[in-house]
C-alpha positions in Angstrom: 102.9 61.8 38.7 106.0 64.0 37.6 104.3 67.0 39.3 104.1 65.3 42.4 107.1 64.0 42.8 108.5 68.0 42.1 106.0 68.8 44.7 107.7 66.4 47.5 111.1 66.9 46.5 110.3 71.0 47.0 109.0 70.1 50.2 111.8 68.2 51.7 113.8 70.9 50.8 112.3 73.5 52.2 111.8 70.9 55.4 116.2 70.9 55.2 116.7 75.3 54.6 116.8 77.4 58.1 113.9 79.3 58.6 115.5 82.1 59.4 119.7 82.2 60.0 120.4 82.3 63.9 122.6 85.6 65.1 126.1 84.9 64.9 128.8 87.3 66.2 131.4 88.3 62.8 134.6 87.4 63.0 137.7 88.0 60.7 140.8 85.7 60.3 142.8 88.0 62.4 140.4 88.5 65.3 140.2 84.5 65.5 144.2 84.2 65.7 144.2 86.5 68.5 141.3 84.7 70.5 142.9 81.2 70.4 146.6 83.0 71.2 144.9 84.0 74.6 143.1 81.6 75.5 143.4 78.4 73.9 143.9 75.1 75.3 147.3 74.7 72.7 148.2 78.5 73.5 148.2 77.8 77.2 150.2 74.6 77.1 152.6 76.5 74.8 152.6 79.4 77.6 153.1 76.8 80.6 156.0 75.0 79.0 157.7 78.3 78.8 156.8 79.1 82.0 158.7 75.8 83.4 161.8 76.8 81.2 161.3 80.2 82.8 161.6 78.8 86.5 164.2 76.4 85.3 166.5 79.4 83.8 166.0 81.2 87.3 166.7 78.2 89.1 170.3 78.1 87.7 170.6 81.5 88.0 169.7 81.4 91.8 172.4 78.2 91.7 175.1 80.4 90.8 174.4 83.7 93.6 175.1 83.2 97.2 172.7 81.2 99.2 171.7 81.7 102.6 170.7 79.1 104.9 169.8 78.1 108.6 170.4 74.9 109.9 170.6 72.9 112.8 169.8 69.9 115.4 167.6 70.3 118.0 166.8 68.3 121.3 168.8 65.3 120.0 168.2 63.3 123.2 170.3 60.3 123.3 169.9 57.6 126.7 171.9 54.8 125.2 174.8 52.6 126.2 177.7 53.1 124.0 180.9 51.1 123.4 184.3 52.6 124.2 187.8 51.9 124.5 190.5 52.4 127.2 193.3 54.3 125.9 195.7 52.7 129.0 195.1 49.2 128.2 192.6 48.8 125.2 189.9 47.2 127.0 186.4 47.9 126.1 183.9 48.5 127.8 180.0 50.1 128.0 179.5 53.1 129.2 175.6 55.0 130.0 175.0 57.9 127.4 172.4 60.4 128.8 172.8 63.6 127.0 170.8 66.4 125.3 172.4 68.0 122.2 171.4 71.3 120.3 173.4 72.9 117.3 171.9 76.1 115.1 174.1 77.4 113.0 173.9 80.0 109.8 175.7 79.6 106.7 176.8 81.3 103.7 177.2 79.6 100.0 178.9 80.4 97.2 179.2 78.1 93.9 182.4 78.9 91.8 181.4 78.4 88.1 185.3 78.5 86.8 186.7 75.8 89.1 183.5 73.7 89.9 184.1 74.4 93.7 182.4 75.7 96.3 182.9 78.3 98.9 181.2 78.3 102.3 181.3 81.1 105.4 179.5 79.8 108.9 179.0 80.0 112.2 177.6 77.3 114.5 176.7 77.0 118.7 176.4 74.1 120.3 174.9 73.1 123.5 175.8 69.6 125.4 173.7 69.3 128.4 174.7 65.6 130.7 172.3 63.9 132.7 172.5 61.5 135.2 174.8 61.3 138.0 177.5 64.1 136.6 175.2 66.8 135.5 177.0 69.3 133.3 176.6 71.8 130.5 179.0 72.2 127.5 179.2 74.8 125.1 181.4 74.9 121.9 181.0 77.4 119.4 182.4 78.3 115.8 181.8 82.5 115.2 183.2 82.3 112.0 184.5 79.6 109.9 185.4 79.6 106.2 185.2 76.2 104.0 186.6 75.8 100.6 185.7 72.5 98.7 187.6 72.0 94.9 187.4 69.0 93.2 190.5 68.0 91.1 190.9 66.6 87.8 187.0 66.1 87.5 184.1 67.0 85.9 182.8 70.6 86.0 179.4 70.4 86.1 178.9 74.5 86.5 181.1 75.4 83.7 178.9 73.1 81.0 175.7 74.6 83.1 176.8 77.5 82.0 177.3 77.1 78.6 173.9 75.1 78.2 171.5 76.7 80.6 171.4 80.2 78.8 170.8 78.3 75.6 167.8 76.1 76.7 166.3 79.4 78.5 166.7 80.9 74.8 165.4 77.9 73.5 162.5 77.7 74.9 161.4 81.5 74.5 161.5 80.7 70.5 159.7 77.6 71.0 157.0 79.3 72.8 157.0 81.6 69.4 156.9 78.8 66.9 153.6 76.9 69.3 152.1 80.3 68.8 152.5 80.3 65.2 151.2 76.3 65.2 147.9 77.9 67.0 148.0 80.2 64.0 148.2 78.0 61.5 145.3 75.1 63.3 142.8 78.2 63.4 143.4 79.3 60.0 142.6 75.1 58.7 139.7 75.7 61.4 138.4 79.0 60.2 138.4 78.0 56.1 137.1 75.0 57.0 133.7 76.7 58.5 133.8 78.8 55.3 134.3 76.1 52.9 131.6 74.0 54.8 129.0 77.0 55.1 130.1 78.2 51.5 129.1 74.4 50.1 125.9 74.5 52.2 125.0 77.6 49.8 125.9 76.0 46.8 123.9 72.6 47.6 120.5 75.0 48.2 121.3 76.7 45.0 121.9 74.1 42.9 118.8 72.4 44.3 116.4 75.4 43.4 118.3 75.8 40.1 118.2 72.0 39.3 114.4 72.1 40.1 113.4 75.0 37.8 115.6 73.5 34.9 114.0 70.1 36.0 110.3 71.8 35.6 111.5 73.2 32.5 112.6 70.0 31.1 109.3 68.6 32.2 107.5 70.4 29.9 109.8 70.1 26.7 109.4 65.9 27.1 106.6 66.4 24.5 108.1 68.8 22.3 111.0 66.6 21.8 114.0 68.8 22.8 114.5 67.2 26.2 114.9 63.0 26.3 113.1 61.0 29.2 116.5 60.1 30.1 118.0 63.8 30.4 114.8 64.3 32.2 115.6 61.7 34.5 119.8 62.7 34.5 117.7 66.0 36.8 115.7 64.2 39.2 118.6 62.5 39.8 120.4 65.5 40.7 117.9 67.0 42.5 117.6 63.7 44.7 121.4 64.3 45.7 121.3 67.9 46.2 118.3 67.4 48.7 121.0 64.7 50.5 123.8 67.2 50.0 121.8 70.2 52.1 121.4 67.7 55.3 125.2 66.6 55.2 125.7 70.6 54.6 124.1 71.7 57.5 125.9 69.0 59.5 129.3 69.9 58.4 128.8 73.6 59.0 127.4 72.8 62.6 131.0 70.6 63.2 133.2 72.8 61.7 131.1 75.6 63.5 132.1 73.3 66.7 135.6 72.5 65.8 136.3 76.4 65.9 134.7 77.1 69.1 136.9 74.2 70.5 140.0 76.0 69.2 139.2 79.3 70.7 137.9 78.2 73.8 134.0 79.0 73.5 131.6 76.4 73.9 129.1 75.1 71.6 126.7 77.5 72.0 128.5 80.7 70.5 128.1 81.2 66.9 130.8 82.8 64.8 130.3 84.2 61.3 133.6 83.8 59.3 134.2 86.4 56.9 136.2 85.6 53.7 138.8 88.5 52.9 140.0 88.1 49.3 142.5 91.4 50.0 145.8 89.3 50.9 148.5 91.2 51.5 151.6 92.2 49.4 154.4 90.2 50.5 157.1 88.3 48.7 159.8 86.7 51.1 163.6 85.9 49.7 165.0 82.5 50.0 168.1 83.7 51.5 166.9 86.0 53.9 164.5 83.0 55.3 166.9 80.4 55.1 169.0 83.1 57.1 166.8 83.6 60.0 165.1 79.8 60.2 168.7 78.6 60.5 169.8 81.5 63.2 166.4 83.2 64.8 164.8 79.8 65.8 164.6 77.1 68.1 166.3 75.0 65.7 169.6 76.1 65.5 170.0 76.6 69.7 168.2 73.0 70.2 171.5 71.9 68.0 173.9 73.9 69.8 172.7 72.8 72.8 172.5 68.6 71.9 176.3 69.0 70.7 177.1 71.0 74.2 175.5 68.0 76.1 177.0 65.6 73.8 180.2 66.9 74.5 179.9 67.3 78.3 178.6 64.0 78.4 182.0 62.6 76.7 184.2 65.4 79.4 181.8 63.7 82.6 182.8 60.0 81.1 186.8 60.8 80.6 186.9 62.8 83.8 184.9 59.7 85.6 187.4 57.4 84.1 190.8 59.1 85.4 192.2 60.6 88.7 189.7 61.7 90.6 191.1 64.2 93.6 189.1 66.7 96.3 190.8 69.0 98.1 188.8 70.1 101.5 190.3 73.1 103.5 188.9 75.1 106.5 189.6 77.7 108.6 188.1 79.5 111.5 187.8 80.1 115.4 186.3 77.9 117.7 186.1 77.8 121.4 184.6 75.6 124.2 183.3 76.3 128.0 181.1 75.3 130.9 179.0 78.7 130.1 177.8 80.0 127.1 180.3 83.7 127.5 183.3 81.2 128.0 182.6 79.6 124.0 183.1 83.1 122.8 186.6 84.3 124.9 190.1 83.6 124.1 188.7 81.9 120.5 191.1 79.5 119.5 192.5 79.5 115.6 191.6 76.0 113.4 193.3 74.9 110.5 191.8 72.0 109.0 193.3 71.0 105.0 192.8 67.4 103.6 193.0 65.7 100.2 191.4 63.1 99.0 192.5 61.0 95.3 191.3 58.1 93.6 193.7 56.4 91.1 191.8 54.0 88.7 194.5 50.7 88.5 193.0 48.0 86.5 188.5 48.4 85.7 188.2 46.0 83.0 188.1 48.4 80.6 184.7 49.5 81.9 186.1 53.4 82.0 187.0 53.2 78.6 183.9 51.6 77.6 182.3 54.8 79.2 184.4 57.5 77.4 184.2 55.3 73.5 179.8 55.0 74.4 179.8 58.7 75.2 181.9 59.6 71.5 179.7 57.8 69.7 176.6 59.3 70.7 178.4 62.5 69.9 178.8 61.8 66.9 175.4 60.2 66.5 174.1 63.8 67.5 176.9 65.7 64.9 175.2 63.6 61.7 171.8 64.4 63.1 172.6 68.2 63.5 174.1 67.9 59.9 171.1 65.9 58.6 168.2 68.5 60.1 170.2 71.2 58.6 170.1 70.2 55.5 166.0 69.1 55.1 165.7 72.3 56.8 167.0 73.8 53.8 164.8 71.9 51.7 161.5 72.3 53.7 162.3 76.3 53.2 163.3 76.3 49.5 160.0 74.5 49.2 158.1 76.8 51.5 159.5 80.1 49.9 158.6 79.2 46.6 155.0 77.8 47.3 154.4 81.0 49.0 155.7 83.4 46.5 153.5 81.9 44.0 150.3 81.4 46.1 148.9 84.8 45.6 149.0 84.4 41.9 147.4 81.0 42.1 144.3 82.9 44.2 144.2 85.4 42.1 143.8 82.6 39.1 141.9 81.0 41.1 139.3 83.8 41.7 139.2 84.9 37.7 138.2 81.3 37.4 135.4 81.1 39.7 133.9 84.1 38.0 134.3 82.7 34.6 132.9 79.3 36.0 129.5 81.4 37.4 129.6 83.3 34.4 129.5 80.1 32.3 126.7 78.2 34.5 124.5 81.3 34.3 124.9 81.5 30.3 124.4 77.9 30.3 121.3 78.5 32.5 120.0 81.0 30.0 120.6 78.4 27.1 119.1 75.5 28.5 115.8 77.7 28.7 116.1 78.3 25.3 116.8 74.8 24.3 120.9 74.8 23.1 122.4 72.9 25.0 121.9 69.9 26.4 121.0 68.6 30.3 124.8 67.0 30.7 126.1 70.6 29.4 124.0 72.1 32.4 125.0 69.9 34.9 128.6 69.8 34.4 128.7 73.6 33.7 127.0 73.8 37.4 130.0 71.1 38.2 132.5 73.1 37.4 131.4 76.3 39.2 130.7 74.6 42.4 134.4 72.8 42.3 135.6 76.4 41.3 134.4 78.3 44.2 135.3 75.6 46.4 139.4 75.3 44.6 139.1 79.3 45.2 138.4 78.7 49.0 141.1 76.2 49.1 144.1 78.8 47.5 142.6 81.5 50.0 143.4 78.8 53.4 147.0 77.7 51.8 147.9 81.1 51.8 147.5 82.1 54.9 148.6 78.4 56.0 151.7 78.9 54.0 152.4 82.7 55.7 152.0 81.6 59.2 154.5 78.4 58.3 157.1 80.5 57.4 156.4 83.0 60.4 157.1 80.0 62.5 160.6 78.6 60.5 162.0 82.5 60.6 160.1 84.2 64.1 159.5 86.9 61.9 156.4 89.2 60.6 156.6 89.7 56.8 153.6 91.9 56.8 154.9 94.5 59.6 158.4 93.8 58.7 159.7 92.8 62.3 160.8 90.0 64.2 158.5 88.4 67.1 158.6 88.9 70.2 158.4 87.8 74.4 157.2 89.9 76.9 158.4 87.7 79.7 157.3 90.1 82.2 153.5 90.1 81.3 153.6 86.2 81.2 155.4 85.3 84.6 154.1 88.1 86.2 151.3 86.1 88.1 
């Protein structure tokens, strides 16, 4: 009866092991970083956003150059009557309108960052053709006019554009930096996890075929009395849950297989070997140097400078909206009219046109004030934030630094430990055949070296997790000893 059930047991198992391993293309840590960099679903979000803070960056920079535009109004045909007014007596009266108007004009634009004003050089024709009973043609043009527009005593909308814009642009080229680093740090979790998952595969077939040769073996000593029925039975046991740990082995290694290819944009098809490199590199990283650059060569410390810039133009827009508000308009330029088109260009006539225009806040309720005291607090809601995020900044790299520093030495541990823990199993292998030690010394020696090579695993992904965090607080390569960088060319080329 015992015999048999060995037989079945046996059987299922070699039912659950591959018959032969399907070809799978090899693939180191760093080779997997650089697929799902390229061509990632993450990696190409991470390159779009910067794209848009690209085009947004060149937007303001267009904003600022001079602009050239054509305008006009063509075949505005109006047959109306219109209301109008005698200037002898006042009477009014309505009057047939049946007219043809065209205007094309070209004009020059120029923003002025220092004053928040702009500057603006045209020229304009215009045709007025009559209809009806007193045909006629008009013609009235402006060869060259120049308009200045300067608001007073208000909010300069250019100059903070100017101090914010360059910021955000810079912002969000280290962002792009740190996402790339993120896609780092998800493929490294991926890739140990298809080693772990493949590496406990292994370890449930070989403690299944170890279990049932030391399982056979204890068969046979039942009589001789060195092996209880119930030690006997502590091995069936585990050979009943290594069979069930082989299916839920190949399962994992098939999702974890799938869970990579989703990360590195290959579909479920492709088959990548993982190849665990024990050879880390030498690199210990200084607290003050990292603190340095994850305060200074980061997105974090320009997303602060640029929420307390908007805070405070926020407060300079509420006071400035709350005061005198004045616009001073001014043009100047030749003009001419005539029955035919040569006549709008002869004998051009000189215009002079300068206005200003004020607003003088008298009594609002308060409602300005309310404005301006709204806008100071969330400045200074935005000053303790800045102050807060600085300082668990400085925590999250003290802790980071020293976790790292002392991660190699915990994989090395780790790795003399997993050889001491197969060492052990195989001696306690040897002894059980010779009857020393007992079926719970087997099983938890075999305990032991399983959770070993799995801790060993473990030491070998928080390493490398650990490295590509701090490459993403400081922008920087500890291993090549440079900082990171943007081609921007290569990525907004197309």
């Amino acid at each position: 009866m015992q015999m048999r059930f060995l037989r079945e047991i046996s059987f299922v198992a070699a039912l659950l092991l591959p018959l032969a391993e399907a070809s799978a293309q090899k693939m180191t840590l760093d080779e997997a970083v650089a697929v799902a960099r390229s061509q990632s679903v993450p990696a190409l979000q991470a390159r779009q956003e910067f794209i848009s803070a690209y085009w947004q960056y060149r937007s303001y920079k267009a904003s600022m150059l001079p602009s050239l535009s054509l305008y006009g109004d063509l075949m505005n045909f109006d047959r109306s009557l219109t209301l109008l007014q005698s200037y002898e007596d006042g009477s009014f009266r309505y009057a047939d309108t049946y007219s043809l108007q065209n205007t094309i004009g070209l004009r020059a634009t120029q923003n002025i960052s220092f004053t928040g004003g702009s500057l603006s050089l045209y020229s304009d024709l215009n045709r007025l053709d009559q209809f009806g009973n007193n045909k006629s043609t008009m013609w009235y043009s402006q060869p060259l006019n120049l308009r200045y527009y300067q608001p007073l005593f208000s909010y300069n909308k250019y100059k903070w554009a100017k101090m914010i814009e360059p910021k955000s642009y810079e912002a969000g080229k280290k962002k792009y930096l740190e996402s790339m680093e993120s896609v780092s740090r998800s493929v490294v979790k991926a890739y140990f996890d298809l080693i772990l998952s493949e590496q406990k595969l292994q370890t449930a077939k070989t403690d299944f075929e170890n279990t049932s040769m030391m399982a056979a073996l204890a068969r046979k000593r039942i009589p001789l009395g060195t092996v209880t029925r119930d030690e006997y039975l502590q091995l069936e046991l585990k050979m009943l849950n290594d069979s069930l740990a082989v299916n839920e082995g190949e399962v994992s290694v098939r999702e974890a297989q799938m869970s990579l290819n989703s990360l590195l944009g290959y579909d479920d098809s492709y088959e990548i070997e993982a190849v665990l490199d024990e050879n880390l590199p030498e690199v210990y990283v200084d607290y003050d140097m990292v603190l340095g650059m994850a305060m200074n060569n980061s997105s974090f410390a320009l997303d602060n400078e640029v929420s307390l810039l908007n805070a405070e133009s926020d407060v300079a827009k509420a006071k400035a909206e709350r005061g005198i508000t004045m616009e001073l308009n001014a043009r100047f330029g030749l003009s001419q009219s005539g029955t035919d088109f040569k006549d709008a260009y002869a004998d051009l006539l000189d215009q002079e046109v300068v206005g200003l225009t004020f607003s003088i806040p008298i009594f609002d309720w308060g409602e300005g004030r309310g404005k301006v005291q709204k806008a100071k607090a969330a400045q200074e809601v935005a000053k303790a934030k800045v102050a807060q995020g600085e300082s668990d900044r400085r925590r999250v790299i003290f802790t980071a630094v020293g976790q790292f520093n002392n991660q190699k030495q915990k994989c090395e541990v780790s790795k003399r430990a997993m050889e001491i823990a197969s060492e052990r199993y195989g001696l306690m292998m040897e002894k059980f055949r010779g009857g020393s030690v007992s079926v719970t010394e087997l099983v938890n020696s075999q305990s032991d070296n399983d959770s070993a090579i799995q801790k060993h695993i473990s030491d070998l992904e928080d390493f490398w997790t650990q490295y590509y965090s701090l490459r993403q607080y400081t922008l920087y390569d500890f291993i090549k000893g440079q900082e990171l960088e943007i081609n921007v060319e290569e990525m907004t080329e197309k």
